[in-house]
Backbone as ProteinMPNN parsed JSONL, in Angstrom:
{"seq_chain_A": "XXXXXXXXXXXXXXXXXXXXXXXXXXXXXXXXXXXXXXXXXXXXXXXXXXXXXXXXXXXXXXXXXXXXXXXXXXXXXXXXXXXXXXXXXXXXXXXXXXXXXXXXXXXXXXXXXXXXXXXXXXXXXXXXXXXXXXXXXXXXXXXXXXXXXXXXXXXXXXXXXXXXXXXXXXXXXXXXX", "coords_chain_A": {"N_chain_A": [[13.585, -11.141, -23.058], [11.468, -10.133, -20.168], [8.926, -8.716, -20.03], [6.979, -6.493, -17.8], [4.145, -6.375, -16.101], [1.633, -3.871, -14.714], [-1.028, -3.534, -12.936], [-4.375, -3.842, -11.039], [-4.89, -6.019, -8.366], [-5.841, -9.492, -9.498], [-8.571, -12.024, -8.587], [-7.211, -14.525, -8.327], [-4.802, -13.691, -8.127], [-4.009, -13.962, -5.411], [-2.319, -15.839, -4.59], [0.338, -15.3, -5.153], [0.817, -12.684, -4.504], [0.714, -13.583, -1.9], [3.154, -15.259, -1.945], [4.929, -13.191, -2.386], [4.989, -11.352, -0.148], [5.887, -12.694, 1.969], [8.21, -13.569, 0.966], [9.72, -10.998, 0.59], [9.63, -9.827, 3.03], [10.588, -11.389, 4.934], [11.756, -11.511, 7.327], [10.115, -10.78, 9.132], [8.453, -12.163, 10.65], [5.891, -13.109, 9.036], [4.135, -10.837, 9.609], [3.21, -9.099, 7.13], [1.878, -10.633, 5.091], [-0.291, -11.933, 7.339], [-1.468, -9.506, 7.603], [-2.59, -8.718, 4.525], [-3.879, -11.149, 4.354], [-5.893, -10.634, 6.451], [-6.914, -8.371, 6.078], [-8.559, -8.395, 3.384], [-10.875, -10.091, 4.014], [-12.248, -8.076, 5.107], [-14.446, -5.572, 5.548], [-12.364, -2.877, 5.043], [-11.29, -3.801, 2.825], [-10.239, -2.871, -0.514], [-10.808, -4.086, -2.909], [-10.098, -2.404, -6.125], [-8.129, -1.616, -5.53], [-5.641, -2.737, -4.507], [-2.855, -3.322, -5.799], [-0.401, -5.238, -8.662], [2.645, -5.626, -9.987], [3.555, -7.519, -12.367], [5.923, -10.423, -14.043], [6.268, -12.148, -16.876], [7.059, -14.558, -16.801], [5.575, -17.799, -15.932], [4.205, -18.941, -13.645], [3.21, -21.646, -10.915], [0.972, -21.743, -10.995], [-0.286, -20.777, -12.48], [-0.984, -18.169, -13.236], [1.537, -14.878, -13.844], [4.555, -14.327, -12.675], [4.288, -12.445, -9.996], [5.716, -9.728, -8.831], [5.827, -7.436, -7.792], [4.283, -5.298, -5.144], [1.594, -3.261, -3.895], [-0.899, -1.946, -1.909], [-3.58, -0.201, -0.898], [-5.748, 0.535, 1.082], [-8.938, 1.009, 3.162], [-9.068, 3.356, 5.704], [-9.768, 5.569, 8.648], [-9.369, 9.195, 8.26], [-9.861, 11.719, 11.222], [-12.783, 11.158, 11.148], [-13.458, 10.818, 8.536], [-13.622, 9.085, 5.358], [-10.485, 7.441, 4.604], [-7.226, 6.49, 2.764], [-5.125, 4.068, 3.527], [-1.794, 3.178, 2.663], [-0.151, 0.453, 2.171], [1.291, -3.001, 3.048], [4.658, -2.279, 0.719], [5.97, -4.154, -1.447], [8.564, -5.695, -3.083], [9.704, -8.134, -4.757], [12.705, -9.528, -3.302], [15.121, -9.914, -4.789], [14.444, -8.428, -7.428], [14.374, -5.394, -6.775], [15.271, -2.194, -6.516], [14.663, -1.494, -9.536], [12.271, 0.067, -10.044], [10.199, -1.186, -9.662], [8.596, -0.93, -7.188], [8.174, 1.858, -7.316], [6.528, 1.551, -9.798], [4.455, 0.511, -8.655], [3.174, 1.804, -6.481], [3.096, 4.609, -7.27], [0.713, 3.701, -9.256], [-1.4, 2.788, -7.931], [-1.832, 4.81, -6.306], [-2.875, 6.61, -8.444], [-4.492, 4.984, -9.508], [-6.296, 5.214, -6.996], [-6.893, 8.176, -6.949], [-8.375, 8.372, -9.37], [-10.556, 7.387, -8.489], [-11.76, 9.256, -6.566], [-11.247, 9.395, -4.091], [-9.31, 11.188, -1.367], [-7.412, 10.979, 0.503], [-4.337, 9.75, 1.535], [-2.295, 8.046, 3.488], [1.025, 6.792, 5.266], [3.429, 4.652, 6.723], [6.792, 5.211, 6.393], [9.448, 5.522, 4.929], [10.518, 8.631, 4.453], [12.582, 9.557, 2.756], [11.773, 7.838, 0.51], [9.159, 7.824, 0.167], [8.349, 10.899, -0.097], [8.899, 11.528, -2.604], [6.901, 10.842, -3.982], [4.829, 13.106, -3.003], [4.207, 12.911, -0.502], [3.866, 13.915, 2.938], [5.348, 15.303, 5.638], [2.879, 13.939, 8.523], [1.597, 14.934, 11.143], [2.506, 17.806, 11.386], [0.031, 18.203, 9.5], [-2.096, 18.042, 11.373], [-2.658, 15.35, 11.461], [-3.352, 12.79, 13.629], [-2.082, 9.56, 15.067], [-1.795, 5.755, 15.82], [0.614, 5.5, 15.181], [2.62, 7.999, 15.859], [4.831, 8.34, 17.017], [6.435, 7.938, 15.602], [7.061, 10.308, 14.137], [8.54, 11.884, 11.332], [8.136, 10.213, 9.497], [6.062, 9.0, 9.819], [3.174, 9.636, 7.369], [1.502, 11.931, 5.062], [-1.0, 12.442, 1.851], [-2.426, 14.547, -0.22], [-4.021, 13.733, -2.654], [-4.903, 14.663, -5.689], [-6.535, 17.056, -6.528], [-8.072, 17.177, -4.274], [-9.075, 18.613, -1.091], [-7.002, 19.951, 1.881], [-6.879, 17.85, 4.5], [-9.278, 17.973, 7.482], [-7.904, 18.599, 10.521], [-7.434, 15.664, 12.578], [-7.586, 12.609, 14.17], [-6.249, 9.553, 13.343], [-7.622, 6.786, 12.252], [-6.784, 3.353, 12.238], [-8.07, -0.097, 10.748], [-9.103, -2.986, 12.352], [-7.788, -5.408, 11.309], [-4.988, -4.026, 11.332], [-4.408, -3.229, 13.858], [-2.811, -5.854, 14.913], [-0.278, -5.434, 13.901]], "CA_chain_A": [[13.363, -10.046, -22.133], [10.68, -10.016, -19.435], [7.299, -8.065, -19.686], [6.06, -6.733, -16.542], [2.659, -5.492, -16.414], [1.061, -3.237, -13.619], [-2.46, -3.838, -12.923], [-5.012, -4.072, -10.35], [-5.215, -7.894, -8.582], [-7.064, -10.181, -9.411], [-8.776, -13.234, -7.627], [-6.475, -15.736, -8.898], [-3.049, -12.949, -7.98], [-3.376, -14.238, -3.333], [-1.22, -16.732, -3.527], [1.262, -15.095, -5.535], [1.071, -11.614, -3.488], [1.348, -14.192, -0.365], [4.661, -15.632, -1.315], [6.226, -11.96, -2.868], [5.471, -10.897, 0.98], [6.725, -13.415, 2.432], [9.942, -13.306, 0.541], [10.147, -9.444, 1.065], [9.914, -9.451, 4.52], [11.2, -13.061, 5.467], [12.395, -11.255, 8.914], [8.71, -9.945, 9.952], [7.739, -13.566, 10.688], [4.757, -13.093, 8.334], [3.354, -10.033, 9.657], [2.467, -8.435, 6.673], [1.228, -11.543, 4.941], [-1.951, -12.191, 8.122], [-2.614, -8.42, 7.379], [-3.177, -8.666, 3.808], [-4.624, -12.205, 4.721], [-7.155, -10.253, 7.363], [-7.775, -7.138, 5.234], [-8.827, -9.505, 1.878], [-11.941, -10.63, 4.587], [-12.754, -7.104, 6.125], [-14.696, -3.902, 4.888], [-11.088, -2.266, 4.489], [-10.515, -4.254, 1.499], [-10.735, -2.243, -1.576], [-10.151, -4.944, -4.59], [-9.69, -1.993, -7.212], [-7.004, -0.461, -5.118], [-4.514, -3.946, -4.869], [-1.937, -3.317, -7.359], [0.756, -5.906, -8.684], [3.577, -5.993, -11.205], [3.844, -8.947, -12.622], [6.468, -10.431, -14.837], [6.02, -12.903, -17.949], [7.555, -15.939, -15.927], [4.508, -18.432, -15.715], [4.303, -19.823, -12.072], [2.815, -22.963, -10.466], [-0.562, -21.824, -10.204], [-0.86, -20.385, -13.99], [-0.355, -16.811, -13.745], [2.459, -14.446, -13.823], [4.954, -14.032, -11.175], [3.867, -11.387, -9.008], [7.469, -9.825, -8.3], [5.522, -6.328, -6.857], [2.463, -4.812, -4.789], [1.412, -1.71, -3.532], [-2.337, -1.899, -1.31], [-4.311, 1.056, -0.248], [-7.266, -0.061, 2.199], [-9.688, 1.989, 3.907], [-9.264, 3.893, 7.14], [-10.585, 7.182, 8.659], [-9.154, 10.27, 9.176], [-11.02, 12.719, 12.001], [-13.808, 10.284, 11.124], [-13.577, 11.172, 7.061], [-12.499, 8.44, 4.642], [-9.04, 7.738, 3.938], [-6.825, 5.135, 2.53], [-3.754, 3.327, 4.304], [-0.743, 2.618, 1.94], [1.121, -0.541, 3.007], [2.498, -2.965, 2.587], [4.493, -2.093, -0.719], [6.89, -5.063, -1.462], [9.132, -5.956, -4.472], [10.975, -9.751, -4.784], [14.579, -9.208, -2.92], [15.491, -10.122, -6.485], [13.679, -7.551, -8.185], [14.27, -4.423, -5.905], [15.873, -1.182, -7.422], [14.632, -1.492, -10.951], [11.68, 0.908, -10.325], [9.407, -1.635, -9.954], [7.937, -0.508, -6.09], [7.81, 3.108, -7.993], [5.431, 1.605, -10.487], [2.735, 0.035, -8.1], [2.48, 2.796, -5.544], [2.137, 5.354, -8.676], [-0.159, 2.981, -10.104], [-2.184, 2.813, -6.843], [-1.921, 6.319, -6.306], [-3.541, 7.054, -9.713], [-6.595, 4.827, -9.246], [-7.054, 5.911, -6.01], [-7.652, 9.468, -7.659], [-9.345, 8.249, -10.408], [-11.867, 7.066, -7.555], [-12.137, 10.161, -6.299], [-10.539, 9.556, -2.806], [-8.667, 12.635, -1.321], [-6.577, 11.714, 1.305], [-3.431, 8.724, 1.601], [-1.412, 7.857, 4.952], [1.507, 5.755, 5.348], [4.33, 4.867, 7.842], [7.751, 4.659, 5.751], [10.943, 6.112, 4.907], [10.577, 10.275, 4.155], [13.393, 9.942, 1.652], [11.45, 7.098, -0.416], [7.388, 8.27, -0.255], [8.538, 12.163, -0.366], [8.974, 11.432, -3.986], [4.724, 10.743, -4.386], [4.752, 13.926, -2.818], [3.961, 12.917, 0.814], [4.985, 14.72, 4.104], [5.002, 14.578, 7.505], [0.981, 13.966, 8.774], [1.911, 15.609, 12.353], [1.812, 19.183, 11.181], [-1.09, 18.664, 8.947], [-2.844, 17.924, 12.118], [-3.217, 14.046, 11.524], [-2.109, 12.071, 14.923], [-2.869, 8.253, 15.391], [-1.242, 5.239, 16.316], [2.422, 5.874, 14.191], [3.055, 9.701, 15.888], [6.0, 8.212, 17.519], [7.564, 7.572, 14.48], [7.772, 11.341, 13.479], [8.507, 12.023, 10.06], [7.831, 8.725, 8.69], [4.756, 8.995, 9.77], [3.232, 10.925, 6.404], [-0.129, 11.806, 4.458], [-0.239, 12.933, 0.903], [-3.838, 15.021, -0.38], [-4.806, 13.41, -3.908], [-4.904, 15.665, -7.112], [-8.081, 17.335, -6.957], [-8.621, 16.804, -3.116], [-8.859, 19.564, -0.308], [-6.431, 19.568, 2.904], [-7.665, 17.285, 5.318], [-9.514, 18.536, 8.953], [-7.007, 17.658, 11.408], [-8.461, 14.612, 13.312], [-7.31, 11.159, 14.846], [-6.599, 8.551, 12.22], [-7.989, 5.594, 13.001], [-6.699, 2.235, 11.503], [-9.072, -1.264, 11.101], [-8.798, -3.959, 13.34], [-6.444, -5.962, 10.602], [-3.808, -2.881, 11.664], [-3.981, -3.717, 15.186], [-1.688, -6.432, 15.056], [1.742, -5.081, 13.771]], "C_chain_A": [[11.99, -10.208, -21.479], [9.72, -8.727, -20.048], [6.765, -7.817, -18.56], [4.944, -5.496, -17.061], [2.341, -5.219, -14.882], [-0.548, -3.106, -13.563], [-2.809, -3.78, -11.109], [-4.923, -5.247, -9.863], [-6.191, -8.072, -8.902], [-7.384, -11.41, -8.274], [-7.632, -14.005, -7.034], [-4.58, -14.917, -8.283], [-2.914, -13.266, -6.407], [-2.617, -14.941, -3.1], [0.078, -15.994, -4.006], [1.793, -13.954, -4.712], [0.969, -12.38, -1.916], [3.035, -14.543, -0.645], [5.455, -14.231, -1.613], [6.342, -11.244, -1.26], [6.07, -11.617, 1.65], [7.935, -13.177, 2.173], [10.215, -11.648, 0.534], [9.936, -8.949, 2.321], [9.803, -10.61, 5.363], [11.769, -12.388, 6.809], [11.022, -10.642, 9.658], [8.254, -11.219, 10.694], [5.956, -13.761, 10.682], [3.991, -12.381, 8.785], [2.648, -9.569, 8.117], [1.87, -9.48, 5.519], [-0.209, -12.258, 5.534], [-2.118, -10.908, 7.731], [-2.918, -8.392, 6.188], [-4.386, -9.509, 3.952], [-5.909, -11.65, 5.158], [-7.723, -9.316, 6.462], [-8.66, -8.075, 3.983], [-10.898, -9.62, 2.676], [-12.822, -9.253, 5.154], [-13.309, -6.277, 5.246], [-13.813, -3.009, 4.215], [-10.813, -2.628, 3.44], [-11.066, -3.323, 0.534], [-10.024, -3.052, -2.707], [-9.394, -4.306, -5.742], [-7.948, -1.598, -6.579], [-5.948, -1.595, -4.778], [-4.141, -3.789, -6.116], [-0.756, -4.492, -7.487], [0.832, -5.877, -9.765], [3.63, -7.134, -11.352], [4.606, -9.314, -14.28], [5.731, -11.597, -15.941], [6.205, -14.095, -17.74], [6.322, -16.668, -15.402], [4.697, -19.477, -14.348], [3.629, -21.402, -11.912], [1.311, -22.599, -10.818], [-1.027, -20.669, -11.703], [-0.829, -19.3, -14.149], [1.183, -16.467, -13.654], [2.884, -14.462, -12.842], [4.991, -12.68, -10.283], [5.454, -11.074, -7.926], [7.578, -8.455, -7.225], [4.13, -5.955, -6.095], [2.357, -4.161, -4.127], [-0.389, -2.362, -3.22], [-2.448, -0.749, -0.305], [-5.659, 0.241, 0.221], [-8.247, 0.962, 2.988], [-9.427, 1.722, 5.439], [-10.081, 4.85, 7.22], [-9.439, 7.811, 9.417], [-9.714, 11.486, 9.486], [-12.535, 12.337, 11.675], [-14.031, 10.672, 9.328], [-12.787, 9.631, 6.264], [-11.388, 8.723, 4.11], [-8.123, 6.651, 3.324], [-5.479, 5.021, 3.765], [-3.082, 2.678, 2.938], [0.152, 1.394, 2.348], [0.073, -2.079, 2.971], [2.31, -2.491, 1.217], [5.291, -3.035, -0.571], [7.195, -5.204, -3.03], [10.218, -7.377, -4.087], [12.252, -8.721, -4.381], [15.218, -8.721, -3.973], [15.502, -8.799, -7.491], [14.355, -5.936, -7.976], [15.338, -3.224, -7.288], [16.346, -1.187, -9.207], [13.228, -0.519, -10.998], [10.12, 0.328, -10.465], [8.258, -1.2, -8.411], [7.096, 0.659, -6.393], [6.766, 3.106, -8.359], [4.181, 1.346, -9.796], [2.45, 0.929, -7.176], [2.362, 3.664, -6.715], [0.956, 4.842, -9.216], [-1.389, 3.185, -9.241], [-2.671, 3.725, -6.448], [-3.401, 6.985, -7.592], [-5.057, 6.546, -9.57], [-7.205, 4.924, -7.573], [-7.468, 7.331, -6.66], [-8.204, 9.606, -8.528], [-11.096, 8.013, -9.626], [-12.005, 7.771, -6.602], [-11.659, 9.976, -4.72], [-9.429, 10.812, -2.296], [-6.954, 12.431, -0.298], [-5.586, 9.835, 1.324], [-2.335, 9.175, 2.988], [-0.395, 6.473, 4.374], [2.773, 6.047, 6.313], [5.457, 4.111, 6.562], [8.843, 5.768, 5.752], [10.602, 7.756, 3.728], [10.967, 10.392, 2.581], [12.635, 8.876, 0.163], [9.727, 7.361, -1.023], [7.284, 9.813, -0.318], [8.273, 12.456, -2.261], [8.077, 11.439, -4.935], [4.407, 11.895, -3.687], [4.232, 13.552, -1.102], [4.698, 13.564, 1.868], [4.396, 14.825, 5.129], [3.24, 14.963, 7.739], [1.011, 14.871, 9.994], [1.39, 17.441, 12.095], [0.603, 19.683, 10.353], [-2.316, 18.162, 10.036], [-3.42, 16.769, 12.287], [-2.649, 13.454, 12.485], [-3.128, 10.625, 14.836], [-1.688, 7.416, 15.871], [0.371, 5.486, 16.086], [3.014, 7.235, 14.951], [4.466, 9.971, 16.38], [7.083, 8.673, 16.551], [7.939, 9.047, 13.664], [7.544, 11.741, 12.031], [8.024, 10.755, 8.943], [6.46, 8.664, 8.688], [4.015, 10.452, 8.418], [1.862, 10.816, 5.599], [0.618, 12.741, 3.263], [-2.002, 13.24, 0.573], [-3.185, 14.635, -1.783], [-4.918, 14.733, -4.575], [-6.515, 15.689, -7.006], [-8.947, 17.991, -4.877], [-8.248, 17.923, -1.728], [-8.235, 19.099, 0.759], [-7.332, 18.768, 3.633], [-8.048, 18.273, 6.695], [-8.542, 18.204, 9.512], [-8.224, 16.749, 11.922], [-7.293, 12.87, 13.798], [-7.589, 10.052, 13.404], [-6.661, 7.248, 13.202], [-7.971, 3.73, 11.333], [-7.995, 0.941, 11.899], [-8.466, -2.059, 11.869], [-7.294, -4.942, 12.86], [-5.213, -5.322, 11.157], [-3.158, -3.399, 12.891], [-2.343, -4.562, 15.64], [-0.258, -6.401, 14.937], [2.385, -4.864, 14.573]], "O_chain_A": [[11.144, -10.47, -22.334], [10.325, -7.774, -20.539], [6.047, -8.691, -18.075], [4.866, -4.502, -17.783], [2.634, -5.998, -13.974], [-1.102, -2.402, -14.407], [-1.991, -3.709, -10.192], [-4.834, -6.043, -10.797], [-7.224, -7.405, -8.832], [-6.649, -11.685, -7.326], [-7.222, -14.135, -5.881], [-3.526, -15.533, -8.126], [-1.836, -12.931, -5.915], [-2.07, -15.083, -2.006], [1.0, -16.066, -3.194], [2.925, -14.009, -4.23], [1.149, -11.724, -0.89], [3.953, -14.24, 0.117], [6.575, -14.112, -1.118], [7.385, -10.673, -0.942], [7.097, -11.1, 2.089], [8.719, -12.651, 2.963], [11.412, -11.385, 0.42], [10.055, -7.764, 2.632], [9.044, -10.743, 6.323], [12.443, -13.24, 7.387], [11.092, -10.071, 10.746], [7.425, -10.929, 11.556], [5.134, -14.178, 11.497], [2.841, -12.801, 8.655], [1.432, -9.747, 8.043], [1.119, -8.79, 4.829], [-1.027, -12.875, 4.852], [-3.273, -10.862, 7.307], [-4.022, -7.849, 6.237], [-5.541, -9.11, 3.81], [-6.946, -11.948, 4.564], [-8.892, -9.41, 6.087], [-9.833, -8.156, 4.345], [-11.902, -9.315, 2.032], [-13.964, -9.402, 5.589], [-12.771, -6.159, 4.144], [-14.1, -2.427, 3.17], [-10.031, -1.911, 2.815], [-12.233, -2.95, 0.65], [-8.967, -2.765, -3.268], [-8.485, -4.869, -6.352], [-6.917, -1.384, -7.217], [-4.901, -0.949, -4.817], [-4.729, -3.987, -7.179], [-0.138, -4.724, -6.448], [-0.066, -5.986, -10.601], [3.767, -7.873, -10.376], [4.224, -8.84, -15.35], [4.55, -11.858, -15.715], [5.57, -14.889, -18.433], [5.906, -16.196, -14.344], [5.272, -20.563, -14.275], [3.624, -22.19, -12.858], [0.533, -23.552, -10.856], [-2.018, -19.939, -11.735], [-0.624, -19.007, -15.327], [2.029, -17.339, -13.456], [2.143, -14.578, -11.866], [6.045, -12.078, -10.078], [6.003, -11.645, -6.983], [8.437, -8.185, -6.386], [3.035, -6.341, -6.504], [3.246, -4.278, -3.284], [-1.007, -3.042, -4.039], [-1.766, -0.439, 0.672], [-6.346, -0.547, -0.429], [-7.587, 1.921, 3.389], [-9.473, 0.714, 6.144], [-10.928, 5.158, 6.382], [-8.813, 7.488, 10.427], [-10.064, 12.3, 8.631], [-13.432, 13.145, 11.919], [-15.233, 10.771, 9.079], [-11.667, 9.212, 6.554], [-11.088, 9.695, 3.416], [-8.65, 5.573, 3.6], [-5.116, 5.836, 4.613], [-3.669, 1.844, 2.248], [1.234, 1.617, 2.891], [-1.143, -2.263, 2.909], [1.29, -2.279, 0.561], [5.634, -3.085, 0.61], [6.43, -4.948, -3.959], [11.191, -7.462, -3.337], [12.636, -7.656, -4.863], [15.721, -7.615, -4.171], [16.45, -8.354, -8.138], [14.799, -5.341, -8.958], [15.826, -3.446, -8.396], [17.385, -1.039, -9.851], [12.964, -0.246, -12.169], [9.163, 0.872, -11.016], [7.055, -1.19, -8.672], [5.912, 0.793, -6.084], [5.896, 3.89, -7.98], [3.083, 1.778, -10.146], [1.247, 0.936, -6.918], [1.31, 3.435, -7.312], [0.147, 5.655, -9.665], [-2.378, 3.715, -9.748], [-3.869, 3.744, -6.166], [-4.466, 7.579, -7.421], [-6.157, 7.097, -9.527], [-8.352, 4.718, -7.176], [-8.682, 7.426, -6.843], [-8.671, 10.705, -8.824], [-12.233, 8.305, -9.998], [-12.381, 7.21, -5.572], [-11.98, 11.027, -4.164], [-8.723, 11.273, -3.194], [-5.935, 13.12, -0.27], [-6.258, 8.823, 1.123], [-1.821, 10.249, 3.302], [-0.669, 5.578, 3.574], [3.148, 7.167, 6.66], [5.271, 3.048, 5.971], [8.953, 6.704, 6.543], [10.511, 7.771, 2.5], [10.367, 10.877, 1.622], [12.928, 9.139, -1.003], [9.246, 7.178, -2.141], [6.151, 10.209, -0.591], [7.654, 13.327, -2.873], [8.126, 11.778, -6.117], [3.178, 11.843, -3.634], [3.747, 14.59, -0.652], [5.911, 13.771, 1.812], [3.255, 14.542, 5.492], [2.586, 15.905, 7.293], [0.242, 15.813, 9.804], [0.388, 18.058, 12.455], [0.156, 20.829, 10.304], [-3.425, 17.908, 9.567], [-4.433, 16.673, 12.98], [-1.419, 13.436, 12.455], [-4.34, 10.537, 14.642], [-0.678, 7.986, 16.286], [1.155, 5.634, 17.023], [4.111, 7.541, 14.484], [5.134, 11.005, 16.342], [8.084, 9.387, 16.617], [8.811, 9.102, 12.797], [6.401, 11.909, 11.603], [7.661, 10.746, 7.767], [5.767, 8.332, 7.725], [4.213, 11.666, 8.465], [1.23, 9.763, 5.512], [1.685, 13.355, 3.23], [-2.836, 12.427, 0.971], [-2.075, 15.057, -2.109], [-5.018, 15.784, -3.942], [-7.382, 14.849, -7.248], [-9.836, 18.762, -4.514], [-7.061, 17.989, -1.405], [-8.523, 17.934, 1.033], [-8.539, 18.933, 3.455], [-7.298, 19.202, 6.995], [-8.041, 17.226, 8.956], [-9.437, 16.916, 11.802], [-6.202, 12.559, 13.321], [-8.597, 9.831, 12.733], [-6.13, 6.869, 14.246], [-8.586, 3.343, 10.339], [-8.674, 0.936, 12.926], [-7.271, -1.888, 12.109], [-6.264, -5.17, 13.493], [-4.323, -6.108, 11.481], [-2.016, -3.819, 13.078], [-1.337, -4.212, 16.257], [0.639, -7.003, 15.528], [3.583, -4.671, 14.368]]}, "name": "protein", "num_of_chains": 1, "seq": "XXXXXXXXXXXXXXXXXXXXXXXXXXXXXXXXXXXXXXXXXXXXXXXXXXXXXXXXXXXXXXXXXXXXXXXXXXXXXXXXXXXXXXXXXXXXXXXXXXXXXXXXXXXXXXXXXXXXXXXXXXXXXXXXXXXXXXXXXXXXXXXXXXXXXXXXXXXXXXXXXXXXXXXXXXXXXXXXX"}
């Protein structure tokens, strides 16, 4: 039986969280692979806040196989820090065993252990509703995503007061999608 463990990355976990995006969104033609790529190099990066599952299966390159990952990065919203959720990816393989669950929870958690208040992300209602997120629009957050409606969604941290409304503003890495 497999062992997966949920952790923080480490150094040594980029190539492995390069190929699990790759192979979880083999139809993006490696978008979200240059934005981890770019974020990794930028201010936005927050090291603690890269999460991956990883199973017991010893790879090429000496660790585990990195089968999930959940990254929160710094943005601003209404000029206040905030994180950005995304990508989350889980191996094709892998998918509906609860393993996506564990690294955005996981991510979630030490973002509020590190005292951060406020989380954004552009995804599916019925799947990030569940971390308690909901639409950003009526809590007065508008930025590039507003098209997208409901998907577009912010979630206030345990502990952490509503946000101002204000203009979220993604890093340059963002740009590109």
């Amino acid at each position: 039986m497999k062992t997966l463990t949920v952790r923080a990355e480490r150094p040594g976990d980029a190539p492995g969280v390069r190929r699990l995006l790759a192979h979880a969104f083999a139809d993006s033609g490696g978008a979200e692979v240059r934005l981890v790529d770019a974020l990794r190099v930028h201010p936005a990066w927050l090291p603690d806040l890269s999460v991956v599952a990883e199973d017991d299966q010893v790879v090429a390159d000496g660790g585990g196989l990195v089968v999930g990952h959940a990254l929160l990065s710094r943005i601003l919203a209404g000029g206040t820090p905030a994180l950005a959720l995304g990508p989350v990816a889980v191996l094709p393989d892998r998918q509906r065993q609860g393993i996506g669950t564990a690294v955005v929870r996981h991510a979630l958690e030490r973002a509020a252990a590190a005292d951060e208040s406020l989380v954004l992300v552009l995804g599916d209602p019925a799947y990030y509703g569940r971390f308690g997120f909901r639409p950003a629009l009526p809590m007065g957050l508008t930025g590039a995503w507003d098209a997208f409606g409901d998907a577009w969604q912010a979630l206030v941290l345990p502990g952490a007061q509503e946000p101002a409304p204000g203009e979220v503003v993604h890093p340059e890495p963002w740009h590109d999608l």
